[in-house]
N, C-alpha and C positions, 0 to 999 in steps of 0.2 A: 735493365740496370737501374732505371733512377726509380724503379717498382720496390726493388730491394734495399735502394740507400733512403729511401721513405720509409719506407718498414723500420729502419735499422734506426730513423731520427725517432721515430715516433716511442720504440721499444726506449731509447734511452732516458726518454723526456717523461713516459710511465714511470718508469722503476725508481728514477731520480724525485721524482713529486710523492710516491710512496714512502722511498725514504724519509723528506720532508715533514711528510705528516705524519710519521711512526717520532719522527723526534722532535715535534711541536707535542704530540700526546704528553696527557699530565702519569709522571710517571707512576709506578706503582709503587704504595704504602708498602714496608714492609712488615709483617704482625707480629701482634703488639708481644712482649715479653711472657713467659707465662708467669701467675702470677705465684708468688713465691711462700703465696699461705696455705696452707693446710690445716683444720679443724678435725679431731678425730675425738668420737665420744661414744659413749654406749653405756649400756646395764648389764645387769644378770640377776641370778635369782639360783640359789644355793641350797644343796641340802642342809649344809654345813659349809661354815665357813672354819678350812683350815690353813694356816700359816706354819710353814716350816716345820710339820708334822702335829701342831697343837691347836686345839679347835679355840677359836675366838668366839665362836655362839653356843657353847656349853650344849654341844651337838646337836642344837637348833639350826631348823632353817635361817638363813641370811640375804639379805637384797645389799646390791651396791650400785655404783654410777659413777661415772668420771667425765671428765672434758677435759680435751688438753690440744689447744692451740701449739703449731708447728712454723718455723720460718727455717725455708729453703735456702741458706745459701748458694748454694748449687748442685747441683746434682748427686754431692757424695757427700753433702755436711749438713746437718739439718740442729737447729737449735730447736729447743720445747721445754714446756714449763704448763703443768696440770692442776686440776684438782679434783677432787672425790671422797667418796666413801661409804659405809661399810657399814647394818646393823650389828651390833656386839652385844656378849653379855660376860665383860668381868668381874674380877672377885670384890672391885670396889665397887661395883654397881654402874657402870659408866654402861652405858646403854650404843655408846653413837663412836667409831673410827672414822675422821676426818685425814684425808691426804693431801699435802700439799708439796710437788714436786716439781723439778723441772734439771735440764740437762742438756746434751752435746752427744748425738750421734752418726760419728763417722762411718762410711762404709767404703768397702775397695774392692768392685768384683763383689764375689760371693762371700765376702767376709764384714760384719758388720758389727760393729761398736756403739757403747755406749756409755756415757759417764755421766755420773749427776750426782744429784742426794736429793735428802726425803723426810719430809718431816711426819711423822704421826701424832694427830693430836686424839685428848681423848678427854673431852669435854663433862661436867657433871661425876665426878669420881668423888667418893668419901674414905675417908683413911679407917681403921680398925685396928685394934690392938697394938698401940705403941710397946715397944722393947724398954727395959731398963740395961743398960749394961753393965760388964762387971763392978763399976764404982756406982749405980745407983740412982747414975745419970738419963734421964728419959729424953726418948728420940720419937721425933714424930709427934711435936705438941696440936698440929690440925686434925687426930686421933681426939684429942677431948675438946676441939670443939664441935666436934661431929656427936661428941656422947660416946668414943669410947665403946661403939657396941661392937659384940665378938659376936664370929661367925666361926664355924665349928674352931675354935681355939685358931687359926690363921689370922696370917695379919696381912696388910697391904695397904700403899702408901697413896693418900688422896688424888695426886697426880701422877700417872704414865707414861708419859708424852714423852716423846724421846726423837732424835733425828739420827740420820742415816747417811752415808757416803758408799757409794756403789760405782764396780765397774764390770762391765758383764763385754762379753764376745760370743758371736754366733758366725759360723761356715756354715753354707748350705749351697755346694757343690751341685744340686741336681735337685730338681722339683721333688721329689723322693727322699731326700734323708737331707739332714739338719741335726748339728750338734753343737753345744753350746756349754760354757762357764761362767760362773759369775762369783763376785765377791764381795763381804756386805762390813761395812765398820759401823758398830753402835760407840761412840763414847761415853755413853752413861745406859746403857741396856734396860728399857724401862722404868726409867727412876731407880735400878740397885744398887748404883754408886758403883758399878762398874760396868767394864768396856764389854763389847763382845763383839764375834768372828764367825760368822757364816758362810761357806765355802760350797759351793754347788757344782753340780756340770748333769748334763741332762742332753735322751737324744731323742730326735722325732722322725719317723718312719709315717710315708704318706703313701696312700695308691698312685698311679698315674692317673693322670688327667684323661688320658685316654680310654682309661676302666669306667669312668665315672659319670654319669648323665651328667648334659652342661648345667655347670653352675654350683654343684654339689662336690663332696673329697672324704676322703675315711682317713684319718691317723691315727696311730698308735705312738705314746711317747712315755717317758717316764725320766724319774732326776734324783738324785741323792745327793744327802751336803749335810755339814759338818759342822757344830757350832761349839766355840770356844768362847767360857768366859773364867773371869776372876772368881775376887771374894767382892759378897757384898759389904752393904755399911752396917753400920751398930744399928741400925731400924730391924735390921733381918738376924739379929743375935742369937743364937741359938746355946745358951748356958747349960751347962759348964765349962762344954770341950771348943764352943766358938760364943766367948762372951760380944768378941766386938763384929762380928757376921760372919755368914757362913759363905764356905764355896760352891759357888754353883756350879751344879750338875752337867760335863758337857755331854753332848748327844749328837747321835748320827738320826738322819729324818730321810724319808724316801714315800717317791709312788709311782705309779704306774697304770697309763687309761686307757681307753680308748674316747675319740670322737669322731664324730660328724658334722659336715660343714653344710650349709643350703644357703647361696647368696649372702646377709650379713651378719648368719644366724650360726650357731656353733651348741652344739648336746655334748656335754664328756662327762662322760662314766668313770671314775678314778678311785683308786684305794691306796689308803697314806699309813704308813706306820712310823714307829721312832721305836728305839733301843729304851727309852727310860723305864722303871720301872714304876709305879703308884707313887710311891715313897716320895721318886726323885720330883716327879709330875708334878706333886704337893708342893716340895717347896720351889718350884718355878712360877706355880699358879695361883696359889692359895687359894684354891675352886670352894669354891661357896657348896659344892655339892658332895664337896671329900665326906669319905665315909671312913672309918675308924678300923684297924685293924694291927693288931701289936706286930707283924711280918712288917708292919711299914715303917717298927722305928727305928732311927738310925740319929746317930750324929748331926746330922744337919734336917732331919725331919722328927724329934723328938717327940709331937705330940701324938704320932701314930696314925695319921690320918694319910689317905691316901686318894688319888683324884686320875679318872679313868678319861681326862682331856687329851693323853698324850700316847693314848694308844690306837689300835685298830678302829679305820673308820673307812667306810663307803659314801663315796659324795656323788651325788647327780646336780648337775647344773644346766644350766640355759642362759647363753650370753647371746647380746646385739654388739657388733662393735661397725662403726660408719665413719668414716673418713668425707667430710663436706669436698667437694671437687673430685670426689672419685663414684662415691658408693650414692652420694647424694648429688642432685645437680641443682 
C-alpha cells in the first residue's frame, strides 16, 4: 500500500514539473507572412510580330521583353504595373514599341479579372505627306519639318502613340479548357483623331497533365475580335468625296495555334487572318511597302496602292516568361 501511494506521489510530482517546464519554454514564433511581391518578366523572339490581325514588323522577325512588378493584396486581388517592348517597323519609320502599363486583377474561384490601361509609346517617328483640306488648309505642319518626303504617295503622322483602357475576363473551369473576353477603348486610335473598339473572346484547350511528361503541356487555342472605329481627322483627307478625313475601315481579326510548354519556355505555331481587303490595309497602315494596283481604289484609298500587312500570316515564336518567387528562387 504505501508502495503504491509512493508511486502515485512520485507519477504526480513528474507530470506536474513537465508541465512546468513545457510553459517556461520560449514559445513558438509564428511564420513570418508571405511576402506579398511578385516580379514576373520574360522575352521572346517572333517570326512576325502581329497585333489584332496586322503585322507591326512589316512581316519581319521581332524580339520583345517586359518586367512587371506585382503586389498581393490577398489572395484574390493582386495590383501591377509594367513595362516592355517590342522591335517594329512602321510607316513612319519608328523602329522601337515601348509599353508602359499597369492595373487590378481580381479573381474568384476559376474566374479571373482584369482591368487597367496601356500606353503605347513609339519613339523616333517622322511625318509624310501632310493633307490640304477642302479650304486649302494644311495639316500636319511637323511633315515639312521632316522635308516632306513621300513614300509611295501615303501619308502618316510623326507621332503614334496612343493609350488604351482595357477589361478582359477569363473562366477556366478545369486544367483543360479556358475561355476568355476582353475589351479594348483607344480614345484617339493611333494619332487618327479618332476613337476605337476592339472586342475579342478566345478559347484554349490543354492536354492533361497526366498525358504529359513532368513539367511539359500541349494547347491549342484560338480568338477572334472585332474593331470599330470613326472618321479620322483632316491629316487623313482623302478629296473629293472625304475633304476633311476618311472613315476608317472596321475589321474582324482571328487565329488560331498550337503550343508547347517545357518549364518556363512556350513554342506557338499560329496563323492570323483579317477580313480587310489591300485597299482597306492601306489606308490603316500607310505600309511603306504598298504596291499599286487600280483594284485598290476606292474612296478612302484613292491613290491605288495597296499593303499585304493585314492579311494571311504564319508566326513561329519562342517565349520565357518567369515569375521571381515561383519559377525563380
Amino acid at each position: 500500500m504505501k508502495k503504491i501511494l509512493l508511486a502515485t506521489v512520485v507519477a504526480v510530482v513528474c507530470s506536474t514539473s513537465a508541465v512546468l517546464a513545457a510553459d517556461m519554454a520560449a514559445p513558438i514564433a509564428p511564420p513570418p507572412p508571405p511576402n506579398p511581391w511578385d516580379i514576373a518578366f520574360g522575352a521572346g523572339i517572333y517570326s512576325d510580330y502581329i497585333f489584332r490581325g496586322i503585322s507591326q514588323s512589316n512581316h519581319k522577325p521581332s524580339v520583345n521583353a517586359y518586367f512587371e512588378p506585382r503586389y498581393n493584396l490577398n489572395n484574390n486581388l493582386q495590383l501591377y504595373a509594367g513595362v516592355g517592348g517590342w522591335s517594329i517597323a512602321f510607316a513612319n519609320r519608328t523602329s522601337g514599341e515601348i509599353d508602359i502599363y499597369g492595373g487590378i486583377r481580381p479573381t474568384f474561384g476559376s474566374l479571373a479579372f482584369d482591368f487597367g490601361v496601356w500606353y503605347y509609346y513609339y519613339p523616333g517617328g517622322q511625318c509624310f505627306n501632310a493633307n490640304l483640306d477642302f479650304f486649302g488648309n494644311t495639316y500636319g505642319t511637323d511633315c515639312f519639318n521632316n522635308g516632306n518626303l513621300p513614300i509611295t504617295g501615303n501619308i502618316i503622322k510623326k507621332d503614334l502613340s496612343f493609350i488604351e483602357y482595357f477589361g478582359k475576363a477569363a473562366w477556366t473551369p478545369t486544367e483543360t479548357f479556358g475561355i476568355g473576353a476582353a475589351v479594348y477603348y483607344d480614345p484617339d486610335w493611333l494619332q487618327f483623331g479618332t476613337d476605337g473598339l476592339y472586342a475579342s473572346t478566345g478559347i484554349k484547350l490543354s492536354a492533361p497533365s497526366a498525358w504529359m511528361p513532368a513539367g511539359t503541356g500541349v494547347y491549342v487555342s484560338g480568338e477572334i475580335g472585332r474593331y470599330w472605329f470613326g472618321t479620322a481627322d483632316s491629316f487623313y483627307a482623302a478629296p473629293p468625296v472625304y475633304p476633311f478625313g476618311i472613315p476608317l475601315p472596321d475589321y474582324t481579326a482571328w487565329n488560331v495555334g498550337l503550343g508547347l510548354t517545357w518549364s518556363v519556355f512556350t513554342l506557338d505555331l499560329r496563323y492570323y487572318d483579317t477580313d480587310l481587303n489591300e485597299g482597306e490595309c492601306n489606308a490603316l497602315t500607310s505600309d511603306f511597302n504598298a504596291t499599286y494596283n487600280p483594284a485598290n481604289i476606292s474612296a478612302i484609298n484613292p491613290g491605288g496602292f495597296g499593303s499585304k500587312w493585314c492579311g494571311q500570316a504564319y508566326v513561329a515564336s519562342l517565349k520565357a516568361d518567369l515569375t521571381w518567387g515561383s519559377n525563380v528562387k
